[in-house]
TORKOL-4160 file (C-alpha; in steps of 0.2 Angstrom, whole numbers, padded with zeros to 4 digits, m for minus):
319
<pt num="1" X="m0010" Y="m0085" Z="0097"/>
<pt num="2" X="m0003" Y="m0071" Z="0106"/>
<pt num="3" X="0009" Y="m0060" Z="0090"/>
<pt num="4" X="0028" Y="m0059" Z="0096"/>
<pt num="5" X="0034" Y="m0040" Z="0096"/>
<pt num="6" X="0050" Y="m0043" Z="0084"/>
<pt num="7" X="0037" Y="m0054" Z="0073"/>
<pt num="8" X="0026" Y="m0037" Z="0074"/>
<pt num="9" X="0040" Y="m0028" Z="0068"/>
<pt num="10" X="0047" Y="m0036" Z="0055"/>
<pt num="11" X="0030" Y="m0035" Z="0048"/>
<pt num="12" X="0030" Y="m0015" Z="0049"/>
<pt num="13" X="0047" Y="m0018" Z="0040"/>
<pt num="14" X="0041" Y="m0026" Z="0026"/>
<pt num="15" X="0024" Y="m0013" Z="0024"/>
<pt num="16" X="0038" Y="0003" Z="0026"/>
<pt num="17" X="0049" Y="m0006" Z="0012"/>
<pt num="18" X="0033" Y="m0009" Z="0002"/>
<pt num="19" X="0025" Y="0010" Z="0004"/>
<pt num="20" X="0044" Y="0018" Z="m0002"/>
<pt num="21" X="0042" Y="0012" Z="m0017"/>
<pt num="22" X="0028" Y="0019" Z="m0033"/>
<pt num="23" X="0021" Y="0005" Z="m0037"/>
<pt num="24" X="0017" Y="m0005" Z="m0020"/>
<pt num="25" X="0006" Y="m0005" Z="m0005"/>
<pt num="26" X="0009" Y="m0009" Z="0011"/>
<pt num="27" X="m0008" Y="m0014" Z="0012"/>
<pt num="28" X="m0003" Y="m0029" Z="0001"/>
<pt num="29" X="0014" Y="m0034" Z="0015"/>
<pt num="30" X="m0001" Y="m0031" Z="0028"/>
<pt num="31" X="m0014" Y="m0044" Z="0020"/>
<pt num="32" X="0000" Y="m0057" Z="0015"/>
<pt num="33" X="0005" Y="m0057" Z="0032"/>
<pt num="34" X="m0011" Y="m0059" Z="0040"/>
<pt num="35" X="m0012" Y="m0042" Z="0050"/>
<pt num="36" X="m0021" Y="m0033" Z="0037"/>
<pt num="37" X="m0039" Y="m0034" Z="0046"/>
<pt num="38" X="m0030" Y="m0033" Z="0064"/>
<pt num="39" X="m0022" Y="m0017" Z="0056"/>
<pt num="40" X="m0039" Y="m0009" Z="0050"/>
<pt num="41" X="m0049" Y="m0014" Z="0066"/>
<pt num="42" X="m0037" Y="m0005" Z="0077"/>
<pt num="43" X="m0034" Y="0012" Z="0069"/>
<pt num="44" X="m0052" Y="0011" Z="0068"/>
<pt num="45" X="m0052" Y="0012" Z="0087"/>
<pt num="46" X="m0044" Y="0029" Z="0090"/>
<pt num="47" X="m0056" Y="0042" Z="0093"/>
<pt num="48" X="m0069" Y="0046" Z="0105"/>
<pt num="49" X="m0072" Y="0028" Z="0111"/>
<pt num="50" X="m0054" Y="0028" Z="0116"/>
<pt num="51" X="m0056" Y="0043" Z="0129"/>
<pt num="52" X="m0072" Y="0031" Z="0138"/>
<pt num="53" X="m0059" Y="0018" Z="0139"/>
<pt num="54" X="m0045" Y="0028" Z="0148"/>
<pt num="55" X="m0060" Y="0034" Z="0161"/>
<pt num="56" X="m0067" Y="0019" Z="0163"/>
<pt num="57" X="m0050" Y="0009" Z="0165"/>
<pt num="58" X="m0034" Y="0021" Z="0164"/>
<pt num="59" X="m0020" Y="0017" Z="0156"/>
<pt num="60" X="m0020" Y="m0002" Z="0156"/>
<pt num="61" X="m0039" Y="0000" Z="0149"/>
<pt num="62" X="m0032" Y="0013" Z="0135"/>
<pt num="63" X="m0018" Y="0003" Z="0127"/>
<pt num="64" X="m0028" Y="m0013" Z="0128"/>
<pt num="65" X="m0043" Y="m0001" Z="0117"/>
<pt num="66" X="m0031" Y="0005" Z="0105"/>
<pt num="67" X="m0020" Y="m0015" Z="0103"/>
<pt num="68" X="m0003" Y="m0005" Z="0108"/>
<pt num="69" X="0005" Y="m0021" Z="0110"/>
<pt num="70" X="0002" Y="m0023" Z="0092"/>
<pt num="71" X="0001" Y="m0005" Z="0087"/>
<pt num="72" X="0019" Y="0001" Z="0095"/>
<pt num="73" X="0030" Y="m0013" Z="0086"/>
<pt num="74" X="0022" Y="m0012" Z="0069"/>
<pt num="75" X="0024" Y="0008" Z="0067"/>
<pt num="76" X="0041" Y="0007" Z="0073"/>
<pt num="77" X="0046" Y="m0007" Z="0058"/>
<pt num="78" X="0037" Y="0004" Z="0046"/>
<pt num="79" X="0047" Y="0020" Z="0054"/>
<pt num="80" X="0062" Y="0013" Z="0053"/>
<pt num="81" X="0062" Y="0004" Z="0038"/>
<pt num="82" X="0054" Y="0021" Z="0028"/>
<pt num="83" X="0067" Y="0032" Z="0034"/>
<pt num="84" X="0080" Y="0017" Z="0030"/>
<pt num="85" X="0073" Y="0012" Z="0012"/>
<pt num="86" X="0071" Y="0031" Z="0006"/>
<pt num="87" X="0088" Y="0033" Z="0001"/>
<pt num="88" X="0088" Y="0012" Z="m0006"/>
<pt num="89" X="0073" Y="0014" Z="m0015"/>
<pt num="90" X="0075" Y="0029" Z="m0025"/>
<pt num="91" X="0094" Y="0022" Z="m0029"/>
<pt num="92" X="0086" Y="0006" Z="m0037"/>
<pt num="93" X="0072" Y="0015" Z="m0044"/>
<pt num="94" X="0087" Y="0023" Z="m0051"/>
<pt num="95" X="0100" Y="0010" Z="m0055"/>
<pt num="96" X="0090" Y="m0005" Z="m0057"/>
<pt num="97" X="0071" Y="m0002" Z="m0060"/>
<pt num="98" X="0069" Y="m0017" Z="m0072"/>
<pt num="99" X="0074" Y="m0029" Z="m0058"/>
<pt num="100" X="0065" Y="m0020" Z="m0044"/>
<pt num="101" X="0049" Y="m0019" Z="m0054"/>
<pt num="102" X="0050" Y="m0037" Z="m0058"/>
<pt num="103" X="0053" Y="m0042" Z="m0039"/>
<pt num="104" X="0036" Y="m0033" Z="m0033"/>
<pt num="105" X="0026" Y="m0038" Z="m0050"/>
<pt num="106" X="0030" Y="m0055" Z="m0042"/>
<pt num="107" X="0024" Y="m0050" Z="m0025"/>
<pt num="108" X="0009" Y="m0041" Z="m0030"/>
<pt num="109" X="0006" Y="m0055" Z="m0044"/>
<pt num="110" X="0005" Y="m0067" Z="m0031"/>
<pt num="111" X="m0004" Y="m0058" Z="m0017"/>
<pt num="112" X="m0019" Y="m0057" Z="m0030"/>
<pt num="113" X="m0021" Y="m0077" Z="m0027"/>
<pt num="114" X="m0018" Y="m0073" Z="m0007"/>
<pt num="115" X="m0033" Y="m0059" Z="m0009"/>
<pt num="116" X="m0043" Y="m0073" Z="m0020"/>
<pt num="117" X="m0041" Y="m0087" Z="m0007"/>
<pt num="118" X="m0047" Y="m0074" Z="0008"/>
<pt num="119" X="m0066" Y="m0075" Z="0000"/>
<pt num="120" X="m0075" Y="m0089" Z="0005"/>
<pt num="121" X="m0089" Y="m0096" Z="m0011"/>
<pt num="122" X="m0091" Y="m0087" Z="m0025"/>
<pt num="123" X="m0110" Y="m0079" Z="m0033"/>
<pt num="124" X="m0108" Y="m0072" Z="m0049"/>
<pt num="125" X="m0113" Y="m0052" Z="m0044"/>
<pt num="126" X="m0098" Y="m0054" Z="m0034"/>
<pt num="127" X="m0090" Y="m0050" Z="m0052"/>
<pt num="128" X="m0096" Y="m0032" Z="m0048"/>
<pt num="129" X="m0085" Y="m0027" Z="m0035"/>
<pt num="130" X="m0072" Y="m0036" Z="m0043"/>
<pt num="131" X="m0072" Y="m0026" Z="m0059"/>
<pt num="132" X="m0074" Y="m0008" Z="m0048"/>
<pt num="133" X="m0059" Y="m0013" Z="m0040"/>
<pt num="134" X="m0049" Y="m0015" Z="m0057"/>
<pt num="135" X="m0058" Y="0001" Z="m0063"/>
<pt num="136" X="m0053" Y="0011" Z="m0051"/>
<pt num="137" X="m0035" Y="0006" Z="m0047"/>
<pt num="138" X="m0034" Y="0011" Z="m0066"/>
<pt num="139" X="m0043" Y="0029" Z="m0065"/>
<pt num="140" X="m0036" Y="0035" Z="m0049"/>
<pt num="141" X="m0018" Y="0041" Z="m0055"/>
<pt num="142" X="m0025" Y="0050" Z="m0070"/>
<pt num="143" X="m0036" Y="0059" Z="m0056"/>
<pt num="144" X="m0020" Y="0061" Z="m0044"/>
<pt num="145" X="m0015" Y="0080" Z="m0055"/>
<pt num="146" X="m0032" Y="0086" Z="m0052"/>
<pt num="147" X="m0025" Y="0088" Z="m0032"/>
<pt num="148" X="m0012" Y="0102" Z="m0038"/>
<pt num="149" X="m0024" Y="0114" Z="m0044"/>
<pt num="150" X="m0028" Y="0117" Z="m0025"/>
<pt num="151" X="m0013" Y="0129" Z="m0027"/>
<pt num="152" X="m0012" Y="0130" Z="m0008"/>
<pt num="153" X="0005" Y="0125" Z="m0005"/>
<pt num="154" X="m0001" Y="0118" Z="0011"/>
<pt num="155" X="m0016" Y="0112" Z="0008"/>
<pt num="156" X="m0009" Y="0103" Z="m0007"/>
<pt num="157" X="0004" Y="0091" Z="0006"/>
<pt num="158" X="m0010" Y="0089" Z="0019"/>
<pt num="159" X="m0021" Y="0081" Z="0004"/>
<pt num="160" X="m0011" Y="0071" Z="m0003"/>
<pt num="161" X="m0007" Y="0064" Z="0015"/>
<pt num="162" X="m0027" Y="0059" Z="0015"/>
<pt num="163" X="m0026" Y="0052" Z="0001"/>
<pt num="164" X="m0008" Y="0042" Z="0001"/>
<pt num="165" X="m0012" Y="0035" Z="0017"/>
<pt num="166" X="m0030" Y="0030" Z="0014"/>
<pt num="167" X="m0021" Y="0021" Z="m0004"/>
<pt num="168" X="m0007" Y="0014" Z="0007"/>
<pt num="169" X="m0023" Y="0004" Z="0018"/>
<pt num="170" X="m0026" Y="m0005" Z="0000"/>
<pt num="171" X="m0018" Y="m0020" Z="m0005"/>
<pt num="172" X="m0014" Y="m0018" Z="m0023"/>
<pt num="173" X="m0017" Y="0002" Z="m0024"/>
<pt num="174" X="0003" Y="0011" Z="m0019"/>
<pt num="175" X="m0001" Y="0028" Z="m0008"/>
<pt num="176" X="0018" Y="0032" Z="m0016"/>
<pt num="177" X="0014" Y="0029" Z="m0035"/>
<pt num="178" X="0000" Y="0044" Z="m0033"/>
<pt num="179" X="0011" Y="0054" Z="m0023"/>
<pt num="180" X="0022" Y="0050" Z="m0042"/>
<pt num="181" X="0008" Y="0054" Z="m0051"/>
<pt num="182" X="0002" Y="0070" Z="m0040"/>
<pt num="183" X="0021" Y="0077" Z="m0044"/>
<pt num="184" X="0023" Y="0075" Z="m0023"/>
<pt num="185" X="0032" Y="0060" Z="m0023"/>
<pt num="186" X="0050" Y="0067" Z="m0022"/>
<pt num="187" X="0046" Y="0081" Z="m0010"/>
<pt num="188" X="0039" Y="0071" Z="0000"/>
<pt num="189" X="0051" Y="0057" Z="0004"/>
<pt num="190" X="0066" Y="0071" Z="0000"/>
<pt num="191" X="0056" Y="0080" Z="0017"/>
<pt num="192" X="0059" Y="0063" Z="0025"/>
<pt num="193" X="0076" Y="0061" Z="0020"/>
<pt num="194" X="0080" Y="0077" Z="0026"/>
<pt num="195" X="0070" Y="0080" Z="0042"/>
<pt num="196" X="0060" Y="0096" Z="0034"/>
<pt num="197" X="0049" Y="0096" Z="0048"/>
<pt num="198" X="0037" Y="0108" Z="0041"/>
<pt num="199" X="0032" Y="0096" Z="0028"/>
<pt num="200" X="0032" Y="0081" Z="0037"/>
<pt num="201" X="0022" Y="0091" Z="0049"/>
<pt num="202" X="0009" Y="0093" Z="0038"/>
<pt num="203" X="0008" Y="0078" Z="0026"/>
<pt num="204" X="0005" Y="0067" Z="0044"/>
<pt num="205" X="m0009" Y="0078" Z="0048"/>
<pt num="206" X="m0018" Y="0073" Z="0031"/>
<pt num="207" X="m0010" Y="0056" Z="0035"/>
<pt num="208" X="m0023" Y="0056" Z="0051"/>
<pt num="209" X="m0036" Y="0061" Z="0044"/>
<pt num="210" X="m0037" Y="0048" Z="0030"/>
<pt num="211" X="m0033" Y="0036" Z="0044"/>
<pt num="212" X="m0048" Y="0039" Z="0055"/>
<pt num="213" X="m0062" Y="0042" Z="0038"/>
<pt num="214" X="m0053" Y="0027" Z="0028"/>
<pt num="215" X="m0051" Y="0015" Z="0043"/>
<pt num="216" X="m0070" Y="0016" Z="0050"/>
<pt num="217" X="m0075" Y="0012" Z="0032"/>
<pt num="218" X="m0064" Y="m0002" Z="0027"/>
<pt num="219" X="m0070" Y="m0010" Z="0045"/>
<pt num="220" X="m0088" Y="m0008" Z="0041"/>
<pt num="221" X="m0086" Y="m0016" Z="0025"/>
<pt num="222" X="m0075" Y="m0029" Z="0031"/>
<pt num="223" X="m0089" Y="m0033" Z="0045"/>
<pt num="224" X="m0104" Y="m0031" Z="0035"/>
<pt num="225" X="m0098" Y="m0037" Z="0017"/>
<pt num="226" X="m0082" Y="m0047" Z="0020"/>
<pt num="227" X="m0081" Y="m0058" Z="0004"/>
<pt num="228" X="m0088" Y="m0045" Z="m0008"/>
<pt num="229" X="m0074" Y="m0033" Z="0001"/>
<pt num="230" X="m0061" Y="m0047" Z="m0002"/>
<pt num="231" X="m0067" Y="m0047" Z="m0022"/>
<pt num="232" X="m0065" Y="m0028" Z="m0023"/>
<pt num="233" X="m0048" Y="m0027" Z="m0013"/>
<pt num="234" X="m0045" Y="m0041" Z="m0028"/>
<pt num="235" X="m0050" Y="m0030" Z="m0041"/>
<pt num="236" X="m0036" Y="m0016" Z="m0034"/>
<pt num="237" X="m0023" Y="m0028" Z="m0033"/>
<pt num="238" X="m0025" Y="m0035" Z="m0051"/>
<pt num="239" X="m0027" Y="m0018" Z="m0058"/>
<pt num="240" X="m0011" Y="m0012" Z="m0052"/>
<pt num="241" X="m0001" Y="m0026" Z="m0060"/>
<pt num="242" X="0003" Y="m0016" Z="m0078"/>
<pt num="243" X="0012" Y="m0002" Z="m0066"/>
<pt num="244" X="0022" Y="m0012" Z="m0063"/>
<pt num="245" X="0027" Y="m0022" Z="m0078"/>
<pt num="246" X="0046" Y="m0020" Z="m0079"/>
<pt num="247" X="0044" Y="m0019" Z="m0100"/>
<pt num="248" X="0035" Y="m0002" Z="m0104"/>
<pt num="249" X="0036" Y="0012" Z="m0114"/>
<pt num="250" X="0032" Y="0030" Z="m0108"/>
<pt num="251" X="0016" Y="0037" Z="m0120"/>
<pt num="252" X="0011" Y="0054" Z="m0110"/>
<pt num="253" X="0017" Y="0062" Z="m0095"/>
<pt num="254" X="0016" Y="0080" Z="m0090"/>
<pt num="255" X="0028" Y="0092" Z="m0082"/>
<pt num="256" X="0025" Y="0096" Z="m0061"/>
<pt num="257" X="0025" Y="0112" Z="m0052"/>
<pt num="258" X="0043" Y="0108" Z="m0047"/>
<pt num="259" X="0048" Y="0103" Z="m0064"/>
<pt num="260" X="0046" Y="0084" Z="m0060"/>
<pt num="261" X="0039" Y="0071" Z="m0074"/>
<pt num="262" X="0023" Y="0066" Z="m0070"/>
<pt num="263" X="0019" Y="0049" Z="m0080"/>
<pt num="264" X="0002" Y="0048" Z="m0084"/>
<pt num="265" X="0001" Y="0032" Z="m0099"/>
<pt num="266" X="0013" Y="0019" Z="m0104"/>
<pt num="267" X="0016" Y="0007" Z="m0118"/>
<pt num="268" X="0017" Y="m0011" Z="m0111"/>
<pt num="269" X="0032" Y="m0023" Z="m0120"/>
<pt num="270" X="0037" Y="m0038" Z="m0124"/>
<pt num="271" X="0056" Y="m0041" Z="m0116"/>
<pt num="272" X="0062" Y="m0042" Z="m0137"/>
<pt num="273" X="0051" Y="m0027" Z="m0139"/>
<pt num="274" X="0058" Y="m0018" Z="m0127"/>
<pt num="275" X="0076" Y="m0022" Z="m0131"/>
<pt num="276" X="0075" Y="m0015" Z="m0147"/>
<pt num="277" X="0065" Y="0001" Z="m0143"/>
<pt num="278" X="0077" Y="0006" Z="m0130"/>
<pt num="279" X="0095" Y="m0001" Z="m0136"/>
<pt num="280" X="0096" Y="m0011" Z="m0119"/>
<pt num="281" X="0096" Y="m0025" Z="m0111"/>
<pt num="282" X="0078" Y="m0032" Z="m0105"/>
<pt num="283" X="0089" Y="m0042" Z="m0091"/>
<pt num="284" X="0078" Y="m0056" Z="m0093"/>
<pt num="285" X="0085" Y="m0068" Z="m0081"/>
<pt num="286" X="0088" Y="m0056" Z="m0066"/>
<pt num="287" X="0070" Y="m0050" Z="m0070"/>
<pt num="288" X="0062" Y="m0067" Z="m0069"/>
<pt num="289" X="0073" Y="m0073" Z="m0054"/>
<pt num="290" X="0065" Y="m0059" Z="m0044"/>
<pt num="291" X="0048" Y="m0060" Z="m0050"/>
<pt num="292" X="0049" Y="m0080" Z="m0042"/>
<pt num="293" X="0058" Y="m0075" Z="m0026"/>
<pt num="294" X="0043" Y="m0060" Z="m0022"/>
<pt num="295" X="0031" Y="m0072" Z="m0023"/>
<pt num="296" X="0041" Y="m0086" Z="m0015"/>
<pt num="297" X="0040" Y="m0075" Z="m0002"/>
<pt num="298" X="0022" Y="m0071" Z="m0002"/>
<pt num="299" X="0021" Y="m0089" Z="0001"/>
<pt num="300" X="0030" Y="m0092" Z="0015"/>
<pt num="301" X="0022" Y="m0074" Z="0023"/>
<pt num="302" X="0004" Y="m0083" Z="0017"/>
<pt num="303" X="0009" Y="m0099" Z="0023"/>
<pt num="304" X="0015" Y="m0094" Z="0042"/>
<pt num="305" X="m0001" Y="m0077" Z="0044"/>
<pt num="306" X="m0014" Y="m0096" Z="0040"/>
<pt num="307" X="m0012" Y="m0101" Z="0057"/>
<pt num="308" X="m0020" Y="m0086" Z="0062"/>
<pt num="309" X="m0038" Y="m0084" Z="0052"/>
<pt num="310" X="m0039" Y="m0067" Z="0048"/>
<pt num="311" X="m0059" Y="m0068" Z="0053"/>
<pt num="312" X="m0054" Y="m0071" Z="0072"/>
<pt num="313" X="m0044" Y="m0055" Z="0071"/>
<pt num="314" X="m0057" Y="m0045" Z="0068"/>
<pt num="315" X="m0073" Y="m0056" Z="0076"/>
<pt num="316" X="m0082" Y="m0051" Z="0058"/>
<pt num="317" X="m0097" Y="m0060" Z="0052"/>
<pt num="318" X="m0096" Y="m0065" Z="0036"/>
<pt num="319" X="m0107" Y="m0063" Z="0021"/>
């Protein structure tokens, strides 16, 4: 079934939405709506095989290579919707972080079960790639600080553009919430929000070269390993869960080069708990309405992206 350009869109929308905010993935929006393996294959195929297609066929030959139709449309809802969410995502991160984190744990929450349904059988050693996953969605934002001692001021942006960008092609593992954790996380959508073409400049350079390392390995895996890739991509998803627990205490942090708090381990609450520690209201009842309306509409997204099997996107053999 041929995709419909606003449908496209709207879909770029929701990743943009997803990737402004620590704590999300736009890989997640991209996998509930059933694009993620479309999305994957075709920023696979930029790069030398794209320059035999325009000689062999020109133009027409080119965009059919490089799934513009699909391409064009996506990147401008995730264009529009990051420069658009920049200023509402940091306001309720702001104003209303408890209701915000309970929408996407709801999301995320339910997405794991999307991710789970993708694998077809189950063997037990796919319990490997599984626990990984969980591992390393754990490990990696302690790791994130290691990138500042680079020192390079340049080098420093153009890095954490590989490695937001290659995060931001995983469900479940938040390219923003390791900018947070790198100390990066305000510069860089600050540079957004202001047009500091400088920085922009270089963050998308280390954007594209995450893209075209991350991309040709994700495909390969996805090709050659599907379902055990499905159990891994799990693994991510659940272990990104306690991020974003509304109720949570702050343990250890640490102070960035600009003078930004870098979280590093929380303390995860009961709503009472939490309550009583802080002197505030846990805002149960808003907190659990939006927990049921982001997977309410993982559902529906899940529920429309079935009537196109992710397998025939791609054309990959599975395991």
């Amino acid at each position: 079934m041929k995709r419909q350009p606003l449908g496209i869109f709207l879909r770029g929308a929701g990743m943009g939405a997803a990737d402004a905010v620590p704590g999300v993935s736009g890989g997640t929006i991209a996998f509930i709506s059933g694009i993620y393996e479309e999305l994957i294959n075709t920023i696979k195929q930029f790069g030398p095989s794209a320059i035999g297609a325009w000689r062999r066929g020109g133009w027409r030959a080119l965009s059919t290579h490089l799934n513009l139709a699909f391409l064009v449309p996506l990147l401008a809802g995730v264009a529009v919707s990051l420069f658009s969410v920049a200023h509402l995502a940091l306001w309720l991160m702001e104003a209303h972080p408890l209701l915000l984190d309970g929408f996407f744990f709801g999301l995320v929450a339910a997405s794991a079960l999307v991710v789970g349904q993708a694998s077809n059988g189950w063997k037990v050693w796919y319990l490997v790639p599984l626990l990984v996953g969980v591992m390393l969605a754990q490990a990696l934002p302690g790791m994130m600080p290691l990138v500042l001692l680079m020192g390079n001021e340049a080098l420093v942006v153009m890095v954490a553009g590989c490695i937001a960008i290659s995060a931001m092609l995983l469900p479940g593992v938040s390219g923003s919430f390791l900018l947070l954790t790198m100390g990066l996380y305000g510069t860089i959508m600050g540079a957004i929000r202001s047009l500091d073409m400088g920085i922009i400049v270089l963050f998308g350079m280390g954007c594209m070269v995450g893209l075209a390392l991350f991309s040709r390995l994700l495909s390969w895996l996805l090709r050659r390993h599907h379902t055990s890739t499905m159990q891994l991509l799990l693994g991510f998803i659940v272990g990104s869960l306690p991020v974003l627990w509304p109720w949570r205490e702050l343990l250890r942090y640490q102070i960035g080069p600009e003078g930004q708090m870098i979280p590093l381990e929380h303390r995860y609450l009961l709503p009472a708990d939490y309550a009583v520690l802080t002197g505030a209201s846990a805002q149960v009842a808003g907190v659990v309405a939006l927990m049921a309306v982001g997977a309410l509409i993982v559902v529906l997204l899940n529920r429309h992206a079935d009537r196109r099997p992710i397998e025939t996107q791609l054309g990959a053999e599975k395991e």
